[in-house]
N, C-alpha and C positions, 0 to 999 in steps of 0.2 A: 448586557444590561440595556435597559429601555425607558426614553423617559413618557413618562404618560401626558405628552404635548399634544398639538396638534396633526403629529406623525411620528411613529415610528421610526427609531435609529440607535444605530450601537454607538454606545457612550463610553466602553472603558471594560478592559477584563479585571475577572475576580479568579482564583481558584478554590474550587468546589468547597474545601475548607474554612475557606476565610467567611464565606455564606454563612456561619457558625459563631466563629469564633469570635470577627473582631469586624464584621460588616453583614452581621446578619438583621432579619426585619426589624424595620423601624432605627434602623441605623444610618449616619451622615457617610457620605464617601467622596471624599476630596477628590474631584479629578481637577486636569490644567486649567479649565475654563470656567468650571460651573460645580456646584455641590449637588449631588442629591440624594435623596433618601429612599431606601429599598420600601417596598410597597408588599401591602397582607398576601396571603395565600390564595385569595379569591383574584389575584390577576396575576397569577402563576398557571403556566401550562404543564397539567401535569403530564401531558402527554412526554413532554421531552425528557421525564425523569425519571430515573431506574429505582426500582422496588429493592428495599436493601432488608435480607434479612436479619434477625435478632429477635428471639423470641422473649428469652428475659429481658431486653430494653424494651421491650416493644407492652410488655405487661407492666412496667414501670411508668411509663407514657401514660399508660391506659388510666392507672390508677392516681395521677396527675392532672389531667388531662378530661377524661372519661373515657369511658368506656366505647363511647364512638369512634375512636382513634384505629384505622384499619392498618395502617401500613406505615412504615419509613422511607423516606425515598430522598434520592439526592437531588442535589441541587441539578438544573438545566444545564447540561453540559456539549460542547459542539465535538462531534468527531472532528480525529484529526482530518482525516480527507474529503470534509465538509466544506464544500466552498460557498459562503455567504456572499449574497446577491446584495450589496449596498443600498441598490433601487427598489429590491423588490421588498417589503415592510415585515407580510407574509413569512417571508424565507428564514426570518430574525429567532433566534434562540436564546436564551437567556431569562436572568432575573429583574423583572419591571421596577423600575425608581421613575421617580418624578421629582423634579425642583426644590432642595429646602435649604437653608431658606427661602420665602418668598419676595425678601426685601434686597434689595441690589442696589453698589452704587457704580458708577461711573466714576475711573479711576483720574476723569481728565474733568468735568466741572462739576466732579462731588457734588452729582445730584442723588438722591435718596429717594425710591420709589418700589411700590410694589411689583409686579410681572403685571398684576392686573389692571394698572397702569396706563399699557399701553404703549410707554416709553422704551420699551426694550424691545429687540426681536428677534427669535430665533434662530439665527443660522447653521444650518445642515451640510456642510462639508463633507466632501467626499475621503478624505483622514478623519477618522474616529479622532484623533486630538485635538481635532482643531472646531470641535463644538462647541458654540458659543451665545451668549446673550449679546446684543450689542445695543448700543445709544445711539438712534438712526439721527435723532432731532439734535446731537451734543454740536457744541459750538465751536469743536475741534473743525478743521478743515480737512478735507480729504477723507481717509477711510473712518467710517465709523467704529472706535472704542469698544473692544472688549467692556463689559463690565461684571463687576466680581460681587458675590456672596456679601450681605452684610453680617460679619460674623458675632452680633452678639442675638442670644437666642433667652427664649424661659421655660423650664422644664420645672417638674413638680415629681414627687417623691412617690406618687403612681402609676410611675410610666408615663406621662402625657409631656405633651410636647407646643410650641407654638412660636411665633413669629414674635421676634421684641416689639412692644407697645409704643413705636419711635415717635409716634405723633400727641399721644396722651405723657410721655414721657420729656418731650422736651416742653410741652406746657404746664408739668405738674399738674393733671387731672384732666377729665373730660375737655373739651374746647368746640364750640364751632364753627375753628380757625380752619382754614382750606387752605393755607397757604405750601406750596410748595417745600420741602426739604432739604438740605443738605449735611455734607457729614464730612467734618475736615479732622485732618491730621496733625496734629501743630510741631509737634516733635516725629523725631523719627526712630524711638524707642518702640511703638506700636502699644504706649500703657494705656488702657482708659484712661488717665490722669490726662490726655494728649490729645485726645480725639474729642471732639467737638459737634455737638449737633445745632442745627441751626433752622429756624422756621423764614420766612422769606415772607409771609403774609405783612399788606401793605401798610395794615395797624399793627403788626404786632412786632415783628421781631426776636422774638423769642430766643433765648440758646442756655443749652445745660451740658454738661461735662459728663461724660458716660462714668466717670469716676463714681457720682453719685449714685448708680443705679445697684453698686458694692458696697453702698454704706448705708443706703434704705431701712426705714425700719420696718417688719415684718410687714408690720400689719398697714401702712405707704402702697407695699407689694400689690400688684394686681389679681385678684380672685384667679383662681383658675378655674378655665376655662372647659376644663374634661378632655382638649381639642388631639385627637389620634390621626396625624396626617399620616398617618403609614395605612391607616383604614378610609380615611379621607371622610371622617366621621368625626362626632363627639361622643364621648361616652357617658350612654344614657341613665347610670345611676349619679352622677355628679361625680363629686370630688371634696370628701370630706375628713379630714383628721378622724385621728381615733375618739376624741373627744364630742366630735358633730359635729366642728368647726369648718366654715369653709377654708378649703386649702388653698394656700398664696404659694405663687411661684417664684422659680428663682432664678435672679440672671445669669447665666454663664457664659463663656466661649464659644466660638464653633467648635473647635478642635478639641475641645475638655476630655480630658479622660474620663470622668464619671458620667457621660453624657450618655454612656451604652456600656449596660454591661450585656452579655446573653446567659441563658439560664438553662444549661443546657446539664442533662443525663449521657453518661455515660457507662460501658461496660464491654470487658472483655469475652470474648468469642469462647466461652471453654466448653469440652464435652459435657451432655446432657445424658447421652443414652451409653449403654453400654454393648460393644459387637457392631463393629468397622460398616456392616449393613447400615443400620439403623443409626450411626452417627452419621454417616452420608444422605439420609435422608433429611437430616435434621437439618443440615449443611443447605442444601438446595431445595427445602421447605418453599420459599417464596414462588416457585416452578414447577414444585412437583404436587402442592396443594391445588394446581388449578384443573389437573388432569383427569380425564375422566373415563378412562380406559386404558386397558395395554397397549392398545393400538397409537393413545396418543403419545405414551413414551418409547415405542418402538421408533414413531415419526420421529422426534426430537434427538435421540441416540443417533440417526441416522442422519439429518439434516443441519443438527446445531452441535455447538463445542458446547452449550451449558453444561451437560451433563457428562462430559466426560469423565469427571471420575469415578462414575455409577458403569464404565465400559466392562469389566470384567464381571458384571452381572447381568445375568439375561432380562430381558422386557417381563417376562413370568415374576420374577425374584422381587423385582423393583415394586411393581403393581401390588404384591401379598405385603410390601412392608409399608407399603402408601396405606392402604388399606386396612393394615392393622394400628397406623399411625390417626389416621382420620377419626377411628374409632373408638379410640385411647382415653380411656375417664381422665380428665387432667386429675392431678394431686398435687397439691399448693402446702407445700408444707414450711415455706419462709414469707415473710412479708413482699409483696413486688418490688418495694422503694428500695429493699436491703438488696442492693446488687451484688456486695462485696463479700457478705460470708460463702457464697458460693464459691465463688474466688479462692477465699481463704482455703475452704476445704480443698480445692486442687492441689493447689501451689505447696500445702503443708503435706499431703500424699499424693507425689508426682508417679509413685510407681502405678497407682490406678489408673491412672489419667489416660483414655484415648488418645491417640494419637492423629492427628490431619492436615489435612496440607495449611491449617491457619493455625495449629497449635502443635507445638511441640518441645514437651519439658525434659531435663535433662542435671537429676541430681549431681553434684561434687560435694568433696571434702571442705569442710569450711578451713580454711587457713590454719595453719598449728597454732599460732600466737593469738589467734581469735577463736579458739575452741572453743574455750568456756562460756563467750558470748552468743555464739549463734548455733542454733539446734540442727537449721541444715541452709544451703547455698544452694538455690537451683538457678537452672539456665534455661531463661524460656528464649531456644532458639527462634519460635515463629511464635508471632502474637498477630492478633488481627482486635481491636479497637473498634467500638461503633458508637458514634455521637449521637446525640438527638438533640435541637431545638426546641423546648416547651414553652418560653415567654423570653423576655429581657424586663429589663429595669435599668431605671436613673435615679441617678445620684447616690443609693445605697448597693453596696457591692453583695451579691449574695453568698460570695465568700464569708462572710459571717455568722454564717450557718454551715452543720457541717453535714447535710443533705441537703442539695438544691431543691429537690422536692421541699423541703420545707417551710421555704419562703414564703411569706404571707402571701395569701392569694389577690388578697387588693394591691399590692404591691407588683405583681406581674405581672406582664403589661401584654396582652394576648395577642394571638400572631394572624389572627381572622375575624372579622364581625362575629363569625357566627361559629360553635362548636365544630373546629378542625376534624376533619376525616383523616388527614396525614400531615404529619410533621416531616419536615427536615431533617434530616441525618447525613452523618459521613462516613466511609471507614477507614482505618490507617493501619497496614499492617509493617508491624515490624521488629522488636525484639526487645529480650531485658533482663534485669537479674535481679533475683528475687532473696531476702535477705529472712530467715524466721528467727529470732530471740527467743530465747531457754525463757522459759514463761517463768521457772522457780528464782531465776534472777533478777528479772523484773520486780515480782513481787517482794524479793529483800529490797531490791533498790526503794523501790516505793514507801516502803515499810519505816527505814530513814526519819528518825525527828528532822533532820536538817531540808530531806526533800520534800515530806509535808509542809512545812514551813514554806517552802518556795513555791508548794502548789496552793496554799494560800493565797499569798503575791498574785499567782495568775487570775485565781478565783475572783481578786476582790479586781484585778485589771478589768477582766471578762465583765463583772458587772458594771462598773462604772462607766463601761464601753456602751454596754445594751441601756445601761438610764438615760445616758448622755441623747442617745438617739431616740428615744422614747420607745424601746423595744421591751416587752413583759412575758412571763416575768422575768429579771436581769440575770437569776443563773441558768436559764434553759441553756441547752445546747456547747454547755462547757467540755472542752475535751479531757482534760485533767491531762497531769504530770507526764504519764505514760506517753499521750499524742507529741507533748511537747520535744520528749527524746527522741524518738523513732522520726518524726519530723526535721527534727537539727541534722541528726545522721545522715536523710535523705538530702539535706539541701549540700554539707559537706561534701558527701560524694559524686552527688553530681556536680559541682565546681572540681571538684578534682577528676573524674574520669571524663571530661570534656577537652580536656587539655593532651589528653593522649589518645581516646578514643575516635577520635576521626569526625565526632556528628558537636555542634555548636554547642552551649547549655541553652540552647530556646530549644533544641529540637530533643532535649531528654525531660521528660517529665515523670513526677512522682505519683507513686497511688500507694495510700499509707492503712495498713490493716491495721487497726487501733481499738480494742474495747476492752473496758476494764470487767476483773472479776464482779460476778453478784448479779450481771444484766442479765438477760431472760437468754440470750446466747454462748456457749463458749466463749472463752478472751480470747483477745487478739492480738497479737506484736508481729507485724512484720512489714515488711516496705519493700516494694517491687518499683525500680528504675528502669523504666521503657522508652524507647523512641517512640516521639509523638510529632514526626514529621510527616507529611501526608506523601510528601512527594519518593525517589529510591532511593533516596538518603535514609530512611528508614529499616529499609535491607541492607545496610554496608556488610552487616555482621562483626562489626569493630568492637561493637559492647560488648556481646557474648565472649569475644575471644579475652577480654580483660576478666572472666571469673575463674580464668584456672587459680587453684591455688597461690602458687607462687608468684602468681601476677595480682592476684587478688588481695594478695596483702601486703605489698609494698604501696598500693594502694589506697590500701586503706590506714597503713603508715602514716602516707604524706596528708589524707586529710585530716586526719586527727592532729598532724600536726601542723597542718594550717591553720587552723580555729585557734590552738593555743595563744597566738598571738595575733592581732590585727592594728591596720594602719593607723586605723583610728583611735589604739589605747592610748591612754587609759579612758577616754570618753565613753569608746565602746563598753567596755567591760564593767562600769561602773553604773551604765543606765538601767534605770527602773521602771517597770515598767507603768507605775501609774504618779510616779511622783514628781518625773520628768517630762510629764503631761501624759494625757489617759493613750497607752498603744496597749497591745496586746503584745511584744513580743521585749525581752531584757536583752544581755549581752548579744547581739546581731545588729549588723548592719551593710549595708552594699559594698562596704571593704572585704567584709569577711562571708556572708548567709545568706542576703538575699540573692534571688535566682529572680530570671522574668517570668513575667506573670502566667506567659502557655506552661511552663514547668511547675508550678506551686497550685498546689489543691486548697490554701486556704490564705490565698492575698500575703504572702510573708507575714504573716502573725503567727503566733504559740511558737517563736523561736530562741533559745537560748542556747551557744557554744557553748556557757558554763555546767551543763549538764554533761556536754559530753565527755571534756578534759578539763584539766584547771587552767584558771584564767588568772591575769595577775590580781583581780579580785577577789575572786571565788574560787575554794580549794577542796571542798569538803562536801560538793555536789556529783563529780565525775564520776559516770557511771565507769569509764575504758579508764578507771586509775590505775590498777594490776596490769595493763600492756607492758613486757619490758621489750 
């Protein structure tokens, strides 16, 4: 990483992943000395970053995005036997950040001042840790003070971002008072209620209680501003509620968790074409799209490992399939957003499925005692995962939707000034076990006066959720009953096969095939449990080996019978989902169902154990009642 100062210098590593997930653009990243925030795609070296292919994500993007979107690529990554030249600026790889906040204090005479100041000053240390802001003028003796982040900030529900108001804020309103600031601590809880701002001007005096800037009334709030310091711009249509209304911002933490979500697409790697040729081409599409003769894949076969897999075919063979690939009228016959029914179709007929070195499916017997529930048990030995970056957003989580593409478009907070050529991707390969429900049991289940009833409950949760937030209309995008089972399932199991399976529960994640009868597609029930670790913990092969039979249902024994009871009953089991205050999710909670957030495809909500067994509540909901 790199901050956009007056030089060039490494500030702190990231892994390729976390660019995505949990520190991608326009995101804060704590390091020991100094905060700063990753910076647009326009001061990204695309030179340093590898072209990742994925055809169906990459038409997903497209249609997101637009259609100027050429490629995927990952993030700036340093070979191992790369040695970075500290001195030379040049030599520097990585992903560019700059300073955020821009208000700093000085931890030794709690002074309060911008960077632009003057007051502070950069130092460059030859340890990437020990980079620092310092108070050259501080009344400390000796060395000059670190100084640190002032961590309250205002974001607004557009994506926009900016520096707290400290000087309009400790005056209550415009002022033009010039006096100097400071910012004390008075307790050593760290509450707003504690910390103390204070003006210093020689009339005024001023001071207010950061407490108040959480009890403000809306419309107290200061306009916002449009201000995109990750573009280092303002954004030039404003900032206006759905109403027309100018939008006021809100105060938060540095460290908030709603401060950055990302908004990222993803999708697995499955066969496209059929005949071990032409899936190998599809494979190494990103390389072999560029060539422009036999002679150039003759060179490449002979000088590079790209193409090793293509060895046992001649330079002649490759060329006639490139060729008849290049030429190929596409036929678009699913939506690009719908990533998953393609999926579906694999997963639910493995015996067609191509075989490669990034997929590889492998039917079993579902468990005797769980026949009647599941239609079939595959074991996806190899998976291969690829992420894409298409926006972020603050404050509203886009897990409330259940396509990220769907996200209102003002709400997405863009990754370039100007219509992106490439996004950010990643890819993770590693394994999982894929689970399909007898769809004719579903449908009894469903069918249920008592579980209508209950999808009620969700329905009226769901809406109350999307008014509260002023989202319309309140029943778009409800997943119904069905999601909420296959859901519970998935989070049971992986609490349970994490305990034995070798890999954390952060590093298994869910991807849940869900669609009821009646939609313009086949339905859908099934739930595929994958590692979604970037790093070899993702190849342990620990998961797979837990879907034999007989290991697969002792298994799934104990999670069913974990749910039945939790720490928290009778609390747990008795909570509603909108009467106990508006959530989206009843009987669950982090004793029993919740999972962290890399594992859950939709923020722990649409969750109830009562659907899956009985609860000392609920007895007349349990889909797994018949298990003896």
């Amino acid at each position: 990483m790199t901050p956009k100062e007056n030089k060039r210098c490494k500030v702190g590593e990231l892994r390729p992943s976390q660019a995505l997930t949990t520190f991608g653009i326009g995101a804060i990243i704590d390091l020991p000395n100094l905060s700063v925030m990753v910076m647009g795609l326009e001061d990204w070296q695309v030179k340093d970053t590898v072209e990742i292919g994925e055809e169906r994500l990459l038409a997903s993007v497209k249609e997101v995005l637009g259609q100027q979107v050429k490629a995927l690529r990952s993030a700036p990554v340093v070979a191992d036997n790369y040695q970075v030249n500290q001195f030379d600026g040049s030599a520097l790889v990585g992903i560019p950040v700059a300073p955020f906040p821009r208000w700093m204090v000085c931890p030794y005479c709690r002074r309060l001042a911008p960077l632009s100041s003057g007051l502070f000053k950069l130092e460059t240390a030859y340890r990437t840790d020990q980079i620092r802001y310092v108070h050259a003028n501080c009344t400390k003796q000796g060395k000059p003070p670190s100084v640190v982040p002032a961590r309250f900030i205002m974001a607004c529900k557009n994506g926009h971002f900016d520096d707290f108001p400290w000087r309009n804020f400790v005056h209550r309103g415009t002022t033009p008072c010039t006096g100097g600031l400071k910012l004390f601590e008075l307790t050593a809880t760290g509450e707003a209620a504690g910390i103390e701002v204070r003006c210093e001007g020689e009339n005024c005096k001023a001071t207010r209680r950061m407490s108040d800037a959480f009890k403000m009334d809306l419309k107290a709030l200061p306009v916002c501003k449009a201000r995109r310091p990750h573009l280092r711009d303002h954004d030039t249509c404003g900032c206006k509620t759905p109403l027309g209304q100018d939008m006021r911002m809100e105060p938060m933490l540095q460290g908030a968790s709603n401060s950055w979500f990302g908004i990222t697409l993803s999708a697995l790697a499955i066969p496209q074409a059929s005949g071990k040729l032409k899936q190998l081409i599809n494979d190494h599409w990103t390389v072999l799209e560029k060539v422009q003769s036999e002679q150039n894949i003759e060179l490449l076969l002979q000088v590079t490992s790209q193409l090793r897999d293509l060895a046992e075919y001649s330079p002649t063979e490759i060329w006639q399939a490139v060729q008849v690939k290049k030429t190929a009228v596409p036929t678009e016959t699913t939506d690009p957003t719908d990533l998953k029914t393609p999926e579906w179709k694999v997963f639910s007929d493995p015996a067609s499925a191509e075989t490669s070195r990034d997929f590889q499916l492998r039917e079993v017997a579902p468990p005797k005692r769980y026949a009647n529930y599941f239609e079939k048990v595959v074991l996806a030995e190899r998976l291969r995962e690829v992420r894409a970056l298409v926006g972020f957003t603050r404050i509203e989580s886009p897990s409330d939707y259940d396509n990220p593409a769907a996200f209102p478009e003002n709400q997405r907070a863009r990754l370039s000034r100007k219509d992106p050529t490439w996004v950010p991707a990643s890819e993770i390969r590693g394994e999982g076990l894929f689970f399909q429900f007898k769809e004719a049991l579903i449908r009894k289940w469903c069918a249920k006066a008592k579980v209508k009833s209950h999808q009620a409950v969700f329905l009226e949760s769901h809406q109350r959720w999307r008014i509260a937030r002023k989202l319309d209309p309140p029943q778009d995008f409800f997943p119904g009953i069905r999601f909420v089972l296959l859901h519970s399932f998935a989070h049971a199991l992986i609490r349970q096969l994490a305990v034995e399976c070798g890999y954390t529960t952060a590093s298994l994640r869910e991807r849940i095939y869900s669609r009821n009868p009646g939609e313009d597609e086949p339905e859908m029930a099934g739930v595929l449990i994958y590692t979604a670790a970037p790093d070899s913990e993702g190849t342990l092969g620990g998961l797979v080996s837990l879907g034999k039979p007989e290991m697969l249902e002792r298994h799934l024994d104990q999670a069913l019978d974990n749910v039945r009871l939790c720490a928290s009953d009778p609390l747990c089991a008795e909570h509603h989902p909108y009467r106990d205050g508006i959530t989206l999710h009843a009987a669950s909670c982090h004793a029993c169902m919740f999972a962290p957030e890399t594992s859950c495809e939709r923020g722990n909500k649409y969750l109830d154990r009562a659907v899956l067994v009985p609860t000392v509540e609920q007895s007349d909901l349990a889909f797994f009642e018949t298990v003896q």
